[in-house]
MILOMI-405589 format. One record per residue: x negated, y, z negated of N, C-alpha, C in turn. Coordinates in pm, whole numbers. Example, Ala and Ser with C-alpha at 12.3 -4.5 7.8 and 13.67 -1.06 7.14 Angstrom:
<pts>
+--------+--------+--------+--------+--------+--------+--------+--------+--------+
:    npx :    npy :    npz :   capx :   capy :   capz :    cpx :    cpy :    cpz :
+--------+--------+--------+--------+--------+--------+--------+--------+--------+
:  -1319 :   -569 :   -780 :  -1230 :   -450 :   -780 :  -1320 :   -330 :   -780 :
:  -1285 :   -225 :   -708 :  -1367 :   -106 :   -714 :  -1290 :      3 :   -787 :
+--------+--------+--------+--------+--------+--------+--------+--------+--------+
</pts>
This chain:
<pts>
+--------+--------+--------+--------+--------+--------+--------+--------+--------+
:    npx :    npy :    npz :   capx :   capy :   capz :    cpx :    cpy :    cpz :
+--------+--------+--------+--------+--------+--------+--------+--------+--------+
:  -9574 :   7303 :  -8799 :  -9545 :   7325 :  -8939 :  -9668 :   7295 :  -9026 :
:  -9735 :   7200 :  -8993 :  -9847 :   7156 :  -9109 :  -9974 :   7268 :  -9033 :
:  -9971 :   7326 :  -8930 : -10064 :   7489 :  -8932 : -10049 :   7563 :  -9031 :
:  -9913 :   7593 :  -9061 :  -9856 :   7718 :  -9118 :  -9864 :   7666 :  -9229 :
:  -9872 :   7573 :  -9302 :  -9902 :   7553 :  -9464 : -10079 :   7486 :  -9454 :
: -10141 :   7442 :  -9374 : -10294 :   7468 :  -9331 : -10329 :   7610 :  -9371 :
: -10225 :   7751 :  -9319 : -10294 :   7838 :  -9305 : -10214 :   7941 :  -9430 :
: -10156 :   7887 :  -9508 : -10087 :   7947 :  -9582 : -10168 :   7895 :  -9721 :
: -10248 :   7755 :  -9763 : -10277 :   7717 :  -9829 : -10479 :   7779 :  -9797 :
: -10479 :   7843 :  -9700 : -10615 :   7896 :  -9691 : -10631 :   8022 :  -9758 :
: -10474 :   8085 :  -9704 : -10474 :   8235 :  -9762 : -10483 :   8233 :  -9902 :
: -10450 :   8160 :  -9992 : -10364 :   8140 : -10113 : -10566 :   8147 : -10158 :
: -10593 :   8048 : -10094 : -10769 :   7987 : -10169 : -10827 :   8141 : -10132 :
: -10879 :   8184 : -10024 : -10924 :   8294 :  -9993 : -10911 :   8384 : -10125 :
: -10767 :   8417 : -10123 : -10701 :   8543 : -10221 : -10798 :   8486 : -10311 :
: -10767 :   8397 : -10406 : -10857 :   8361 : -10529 : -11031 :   8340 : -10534 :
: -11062 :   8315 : -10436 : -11251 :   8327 : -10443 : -11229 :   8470 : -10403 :
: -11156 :   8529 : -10386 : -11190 :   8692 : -10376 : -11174 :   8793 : -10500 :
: -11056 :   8727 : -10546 : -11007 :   8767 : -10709 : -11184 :   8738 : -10822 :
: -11216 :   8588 : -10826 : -11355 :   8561 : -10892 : -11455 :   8538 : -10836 :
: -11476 :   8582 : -10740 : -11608 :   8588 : -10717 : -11641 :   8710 : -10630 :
: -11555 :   8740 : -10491 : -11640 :   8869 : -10451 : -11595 :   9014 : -10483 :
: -11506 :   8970 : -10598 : -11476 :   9104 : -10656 : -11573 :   9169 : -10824 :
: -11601 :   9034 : -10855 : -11674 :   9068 : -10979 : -11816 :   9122 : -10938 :
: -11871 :   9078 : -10786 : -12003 :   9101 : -10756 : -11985 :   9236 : -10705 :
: -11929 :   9253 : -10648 : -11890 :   9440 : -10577 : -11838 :   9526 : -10677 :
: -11807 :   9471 : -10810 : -11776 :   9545 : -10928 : -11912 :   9612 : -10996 :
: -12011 :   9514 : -10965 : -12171 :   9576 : -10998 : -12204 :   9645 : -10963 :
: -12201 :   9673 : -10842 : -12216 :   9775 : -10695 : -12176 :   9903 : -10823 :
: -12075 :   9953 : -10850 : -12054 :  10062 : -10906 : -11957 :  10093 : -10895 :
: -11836 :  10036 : -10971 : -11724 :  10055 : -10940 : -11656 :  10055 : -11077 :
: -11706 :  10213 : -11165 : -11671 :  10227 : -11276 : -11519 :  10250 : -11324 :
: -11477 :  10369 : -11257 : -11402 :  10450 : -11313 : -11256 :  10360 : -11249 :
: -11173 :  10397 : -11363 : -11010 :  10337 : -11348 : -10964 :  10389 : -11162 :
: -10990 :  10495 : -11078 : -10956 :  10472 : -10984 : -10972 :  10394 : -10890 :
: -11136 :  10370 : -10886 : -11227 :  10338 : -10787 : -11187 :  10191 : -10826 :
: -11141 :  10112 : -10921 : -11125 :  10010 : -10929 : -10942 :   9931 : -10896 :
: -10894 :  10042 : -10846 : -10789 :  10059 : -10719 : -10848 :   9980 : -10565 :
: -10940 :  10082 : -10554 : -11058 :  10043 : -10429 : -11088 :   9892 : -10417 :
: -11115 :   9811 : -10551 : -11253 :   9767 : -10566 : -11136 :   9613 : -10514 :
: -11042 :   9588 : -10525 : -10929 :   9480 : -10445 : -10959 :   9530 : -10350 :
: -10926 :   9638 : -10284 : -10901 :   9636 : -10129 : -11023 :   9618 : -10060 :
: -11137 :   9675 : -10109 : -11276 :   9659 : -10043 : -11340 :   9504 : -10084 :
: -11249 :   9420 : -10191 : -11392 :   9290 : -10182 : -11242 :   9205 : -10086 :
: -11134 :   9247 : -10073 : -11033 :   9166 :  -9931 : -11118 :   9210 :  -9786 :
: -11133 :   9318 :  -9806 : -11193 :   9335 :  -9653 : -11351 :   9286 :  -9642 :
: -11418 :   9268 :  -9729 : -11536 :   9208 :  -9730 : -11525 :   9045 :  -9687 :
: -11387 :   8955 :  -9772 : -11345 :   8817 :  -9750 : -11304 :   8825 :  -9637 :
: -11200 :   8944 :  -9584 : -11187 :   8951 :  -9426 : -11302 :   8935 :  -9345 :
: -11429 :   9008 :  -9328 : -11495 :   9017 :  -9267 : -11564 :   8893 :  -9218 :
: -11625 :   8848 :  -9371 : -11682 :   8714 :  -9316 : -11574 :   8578 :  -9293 :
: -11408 :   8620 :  -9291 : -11350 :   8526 :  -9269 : -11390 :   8514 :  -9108 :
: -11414 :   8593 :  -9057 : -11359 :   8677 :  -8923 : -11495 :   8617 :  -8812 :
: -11599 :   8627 :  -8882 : -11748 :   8609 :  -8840 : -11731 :   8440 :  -8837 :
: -11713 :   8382 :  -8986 : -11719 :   8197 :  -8919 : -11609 :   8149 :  -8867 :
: -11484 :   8200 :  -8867 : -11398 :   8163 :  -8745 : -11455 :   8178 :  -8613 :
: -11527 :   8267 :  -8542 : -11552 :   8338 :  -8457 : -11662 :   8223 :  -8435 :
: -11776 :   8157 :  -8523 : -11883 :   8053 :  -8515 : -11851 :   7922 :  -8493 :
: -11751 :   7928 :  -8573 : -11656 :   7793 :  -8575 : -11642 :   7760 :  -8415 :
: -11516 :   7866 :  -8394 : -11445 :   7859 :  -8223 : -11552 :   7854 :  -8149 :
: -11622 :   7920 :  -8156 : -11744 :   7949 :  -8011 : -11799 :   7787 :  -7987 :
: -11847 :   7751 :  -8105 : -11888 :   7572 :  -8139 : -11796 :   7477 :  -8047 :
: -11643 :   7511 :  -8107 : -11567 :   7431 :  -8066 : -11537 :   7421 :  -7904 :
: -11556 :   7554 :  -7828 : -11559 :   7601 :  -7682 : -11669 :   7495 :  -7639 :
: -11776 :   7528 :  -7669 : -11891 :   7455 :  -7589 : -11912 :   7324 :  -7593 :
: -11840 :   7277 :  -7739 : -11885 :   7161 :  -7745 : -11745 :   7088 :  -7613 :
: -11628 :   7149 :  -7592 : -11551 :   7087 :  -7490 : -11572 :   7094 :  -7356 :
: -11653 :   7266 :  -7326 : -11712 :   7233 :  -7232 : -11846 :   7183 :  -7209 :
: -11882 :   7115 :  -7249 : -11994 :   7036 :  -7250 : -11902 :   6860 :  -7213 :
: -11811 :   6854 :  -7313 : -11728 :   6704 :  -7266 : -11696 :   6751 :  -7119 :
: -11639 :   6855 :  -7084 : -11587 :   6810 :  -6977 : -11714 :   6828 :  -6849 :
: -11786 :   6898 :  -6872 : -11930 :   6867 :  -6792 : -11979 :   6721 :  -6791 :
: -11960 :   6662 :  -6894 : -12001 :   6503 :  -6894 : -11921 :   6416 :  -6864 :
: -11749 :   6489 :  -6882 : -11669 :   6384 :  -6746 : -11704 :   6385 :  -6613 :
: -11656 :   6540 :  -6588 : -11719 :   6575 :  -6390 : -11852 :   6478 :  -6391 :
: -11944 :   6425 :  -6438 : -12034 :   6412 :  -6392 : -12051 :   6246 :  -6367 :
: -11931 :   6212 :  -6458 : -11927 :   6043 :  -6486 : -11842 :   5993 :  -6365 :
: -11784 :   6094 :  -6331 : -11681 :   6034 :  -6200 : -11753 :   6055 :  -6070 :
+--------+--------+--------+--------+--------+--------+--------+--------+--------+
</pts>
């Protein structure tokens, strides 16, 4: 239960640094006209997707090695 509001209270933060900040910067990019600014939510979510996606991915890989590395330094203590 405390994952699911961990990961419910991430989404919530995400949504909002995406709302002010990587949407106002991709709004520069050129994203004039009343349609394209339809677009301009869905493309700065998939931009917050992307690099959500990349430091999870840095994160985990970290977290892999650094256990197998503990357990290389158990096998080796016994």
């Amino acid at each position: 239960m405390k994952a699911f509001g961990c990961a419910a209270l991430a989404t919530v933060i995400l949504f909002f640094a995406t709302t002010f900040i990587v949407s106002p910067i991709l709004s520069n990019i050129g994203y004039d006209s009343a349609a394209s600014s339809y677009h301009l939510t869905t493309h700065a979510l998939l931009v917050t997707l992307i690099f959500t996606v990349i430091f999870c991915t840095i994160a985990g890989a970290r977290y892999i090695v650094e256990e197998i590395e503990r357990i290389i330094h158990h096998k080796n203590e016994e």
